[in-house]
N, C-alpha and C positions, 0 to 999 in steps of 0.2 A: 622319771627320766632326768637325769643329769646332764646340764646342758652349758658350757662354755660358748661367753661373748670374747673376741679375739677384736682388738680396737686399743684408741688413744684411752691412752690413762685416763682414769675421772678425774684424779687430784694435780698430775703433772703435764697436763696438756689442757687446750682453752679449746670452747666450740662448742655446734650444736651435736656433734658427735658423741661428744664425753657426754653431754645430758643424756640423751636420749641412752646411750648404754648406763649409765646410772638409774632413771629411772625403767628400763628393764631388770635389772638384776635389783633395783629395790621395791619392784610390785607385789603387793599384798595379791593381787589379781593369780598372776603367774604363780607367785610361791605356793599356791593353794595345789597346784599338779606340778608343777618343775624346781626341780634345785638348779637354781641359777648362779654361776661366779662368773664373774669379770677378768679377762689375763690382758693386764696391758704389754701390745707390742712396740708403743711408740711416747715419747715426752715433745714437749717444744723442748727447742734453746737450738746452741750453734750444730752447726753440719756436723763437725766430729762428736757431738756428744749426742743426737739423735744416731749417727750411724754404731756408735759403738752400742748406745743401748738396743739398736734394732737387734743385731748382732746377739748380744745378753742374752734377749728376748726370747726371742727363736731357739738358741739352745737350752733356756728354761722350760721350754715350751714342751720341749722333747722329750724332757724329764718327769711329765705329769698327766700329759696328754690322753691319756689311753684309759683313765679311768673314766672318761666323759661320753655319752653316747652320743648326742648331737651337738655342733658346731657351730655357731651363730657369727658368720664374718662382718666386720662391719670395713666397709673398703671406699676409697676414693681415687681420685682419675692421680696421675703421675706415681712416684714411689710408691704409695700408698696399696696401691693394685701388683706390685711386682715381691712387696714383701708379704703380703697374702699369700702372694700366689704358693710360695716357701711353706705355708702354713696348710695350704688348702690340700696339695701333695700330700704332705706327711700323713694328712688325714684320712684321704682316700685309698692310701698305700693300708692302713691299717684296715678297711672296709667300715670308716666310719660314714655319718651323713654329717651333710651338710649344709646352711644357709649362708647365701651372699648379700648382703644390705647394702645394696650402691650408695651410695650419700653423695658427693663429687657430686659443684654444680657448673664446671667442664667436661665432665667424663669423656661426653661424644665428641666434643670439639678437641680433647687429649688424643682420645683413639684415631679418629683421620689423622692426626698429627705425627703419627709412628710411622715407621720404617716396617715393610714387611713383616722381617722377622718378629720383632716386637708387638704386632699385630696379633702374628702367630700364638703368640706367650698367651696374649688378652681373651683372645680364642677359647683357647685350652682353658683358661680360671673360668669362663663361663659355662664351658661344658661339660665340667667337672662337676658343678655345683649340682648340689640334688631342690635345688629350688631359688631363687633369686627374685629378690623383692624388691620396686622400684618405688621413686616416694609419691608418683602421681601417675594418673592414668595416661597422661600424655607421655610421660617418662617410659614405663611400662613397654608400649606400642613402637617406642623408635627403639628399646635395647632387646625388643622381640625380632622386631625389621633388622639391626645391625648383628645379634649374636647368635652362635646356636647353642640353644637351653633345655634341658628337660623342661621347666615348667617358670612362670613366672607370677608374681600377682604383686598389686599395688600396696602400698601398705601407708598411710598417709604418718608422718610424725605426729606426735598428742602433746600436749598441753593440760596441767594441774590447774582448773579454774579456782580452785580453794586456795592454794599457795599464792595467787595472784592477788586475793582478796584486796589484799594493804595497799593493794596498787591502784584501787580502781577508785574515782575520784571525779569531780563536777566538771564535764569540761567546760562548758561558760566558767569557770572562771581560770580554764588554764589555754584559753582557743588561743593566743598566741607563741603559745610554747611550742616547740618540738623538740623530739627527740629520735634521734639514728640511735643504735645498737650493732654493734659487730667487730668485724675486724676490715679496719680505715685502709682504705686507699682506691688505685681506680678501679679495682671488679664489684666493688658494692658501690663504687658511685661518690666517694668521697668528695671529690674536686669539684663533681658537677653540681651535690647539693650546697657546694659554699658559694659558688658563681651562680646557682638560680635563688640562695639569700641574699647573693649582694643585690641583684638585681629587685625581688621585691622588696626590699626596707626601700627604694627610691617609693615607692606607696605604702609603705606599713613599716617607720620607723619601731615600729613595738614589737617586732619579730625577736624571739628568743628563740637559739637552738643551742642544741648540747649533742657534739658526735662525741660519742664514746666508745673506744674499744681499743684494741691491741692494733698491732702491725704500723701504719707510716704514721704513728703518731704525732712525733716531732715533724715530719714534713708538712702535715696538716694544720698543726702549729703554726708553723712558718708563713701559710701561705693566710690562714687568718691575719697572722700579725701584718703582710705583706698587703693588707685589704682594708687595714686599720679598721678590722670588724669586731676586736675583742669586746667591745660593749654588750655586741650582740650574739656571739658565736664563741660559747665556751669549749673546750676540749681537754676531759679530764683524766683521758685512758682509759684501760681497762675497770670494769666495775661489776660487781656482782653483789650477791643473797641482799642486804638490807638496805648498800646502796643504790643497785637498779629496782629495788621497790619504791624506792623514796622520788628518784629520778622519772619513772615512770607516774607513778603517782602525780607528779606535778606537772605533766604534758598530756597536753588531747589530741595527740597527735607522734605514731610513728612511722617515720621517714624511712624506705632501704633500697634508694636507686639503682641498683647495682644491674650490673650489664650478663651476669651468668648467676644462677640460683640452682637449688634441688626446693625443699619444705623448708624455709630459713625459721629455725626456733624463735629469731628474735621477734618475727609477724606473729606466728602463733602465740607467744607470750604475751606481745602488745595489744592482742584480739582480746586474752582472755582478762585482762585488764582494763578492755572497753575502751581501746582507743580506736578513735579513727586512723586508715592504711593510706600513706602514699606510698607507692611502690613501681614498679617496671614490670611490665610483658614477659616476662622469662620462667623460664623454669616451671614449677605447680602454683607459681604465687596468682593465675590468673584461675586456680580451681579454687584457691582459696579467699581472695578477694575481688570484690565486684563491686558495682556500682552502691551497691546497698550500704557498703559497711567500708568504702575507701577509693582512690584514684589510683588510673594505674597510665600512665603513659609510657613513651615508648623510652628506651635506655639513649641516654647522652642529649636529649628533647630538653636541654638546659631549660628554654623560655615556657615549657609547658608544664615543668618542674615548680618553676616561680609561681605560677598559675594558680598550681595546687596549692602549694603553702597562701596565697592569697587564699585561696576561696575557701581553706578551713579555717582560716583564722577572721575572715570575714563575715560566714556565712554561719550564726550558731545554731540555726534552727535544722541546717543539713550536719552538721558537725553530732549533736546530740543526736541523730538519726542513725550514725555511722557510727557512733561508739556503743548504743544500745543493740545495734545490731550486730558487731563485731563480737562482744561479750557471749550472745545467742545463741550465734553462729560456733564460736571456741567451744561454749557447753553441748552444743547439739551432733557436732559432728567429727570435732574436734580434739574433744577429750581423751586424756590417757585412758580410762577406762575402754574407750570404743577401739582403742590404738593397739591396747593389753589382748581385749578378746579376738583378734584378727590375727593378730600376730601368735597367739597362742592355736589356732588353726592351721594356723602355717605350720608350728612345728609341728601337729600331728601329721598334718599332710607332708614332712619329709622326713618326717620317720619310719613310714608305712614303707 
């Protein structure tokens, strides 16, 4: 079976989108029954040059399409869902099949946000699809309750605990450290976790953290430099392959407060790495972290946020408990392999 993933570019787009279509289309697992390619419909950079190349895209798209039997969509809440939608037609129109991969971790809070008509549109792309996958069982349950689908089933994001190897590291000797991963600003929580370090270095001047990632970078700059916290709170940007190994490697601890989530790559990474999880209530991050292997309070709980970074870098005997369990948990449930054979179920079942 010949099977096209339609998604953000691997090479010219950032996120845990582009991974996770990369590590589909590059599984030893799947390539054993499917020929898997990649079409990118989307890059970062400015508004005219994403719309020009959506535009490119789509009528590339047109031109190749028909050799493929099934259709792997990978889509998220705003633009993201309306230039699928382009894609999703053209396929249907031809009597192909098709899968929808939500990712978008506003999707529902997008869709109430629409006008009528536009609802209409969202509608129609979900009951189109010949099967739709959500990243958690929680997720699953409310896009069963909001849309109407032929069929739907959970599909959890994986993680390569072998790639992670070089990352994983003693936490007693790095419990002061932290590290965020993502993309900076207030949906992941940026602001909040600089105002709950300022607040604990008033009891633990030895806190080190490092946010890292794309989007308000320089505003998050600013507001350390505005806190006169550069001692303690680096900000390097974006970072990937040997330097988020090395970054990783040298924290027992990842941060990703953010106030809306789907599966965020950057937990599962940091799990299979053997860190311990601070995180927020939202999205799958509460099927994947728990008590055993991380903290999870409520989104914008500045003071309970500080809390957390105390009590991991305080507490090493619960700290090594949460990072051997976190590792465990990546290998046991988590893994791309268990991610590859679910997903490889799915496409028979919407092929059929």
């Amino acid at each position: 079976m010949k099977i096209l993933e339609i998604g953000p570019s691997e090479t010219l787009a950032r996120g845990g989108m582009a991974e996770v279509i990369r590590g589909i289309r590059e599984s030893p697992y799947l390539g054993q029954e499917f020929e898997i390619d990649s079409f990118p419909s989307y890059i970062d950079g400015s508004l005219p040059v994403r719309l020009l190349y959506s535009l490119w895209g789509y009528l590339r798209f047109l031109t190749c399409y028909r050799k493929y039997d099934l259709f792997h969509i990978h889509t998220a809440e705003r633009g993201s869902t309306f230039r699928k939608n382009f894609y999703l037609r053209a396929v249907k129109r031809a009597g192909k099949r098709a899968v929808v991969h939500v990712h978008g971790a506003e999707y529902l809070r997008f869709y109430d946000g629409l006008a009528p008509r536009k609802k209409r549109i969202v509608d129609g792309f979900f009951r189109r699809a010949d099967l739709v996958l959500a990243l958690s069982d929680g997720w699953r349950r409310e896009l069963e309750r909001r849309f109407p689908m032929r069929a739907c089933r959970t599909l959890y994001n994986g993680v390569d605990p072998a790639k992670l190897q070089p990352a994983v590291s003693n936490p007693a000797e790095h419990r002061c450290s932290f590290l965020m991963l993502g993309r900076l600003g207030r949906r992941k929580g940026s602001y909040d976790l600089i105002a709950a370090a300022e607040l604990a270095l008033r009891r633990n001047p030895a806190l080190k953290l490092c946010l890292a990632g794309d989007g308000e970078v320089e505003q998050v700059r600013a507001l350390v430099r505005e806190k006169g916290l550069e001692g303690n709170i680096e900000v390097p940007g974006w970072i990937d392959g040997a330097e988020k190994l090395r970054r990783l490697r040298d924290a027992a601890t990842v941060v990703l407060p953010s106030y809306h989530e789907g599966l965020p790559m950057a937990i599962l990474e940091a799990m299979a790495a053997g860190k311990a999880i601070i995180s927020t209530t939202v999205g799958a991050i509460p099927e994947v972290v728990g008590a055993e292997n991380g903290i999870l309070v409520e989104p914008g709980d500045i003071p309970a946020l500080a809390e957390a970074l105390l009590r991991c870098s305080g507490d090493g005997d619960a700290l090594a408990r949460m990072s051997a369990s976190s590792r465990k948990r990546a290998q046991e449930v988590f893994s791309i392999r268990r991610t590859h054979e679910a997903l490889a179920e799915c496409y028979r079942l919407a092929a059929e």
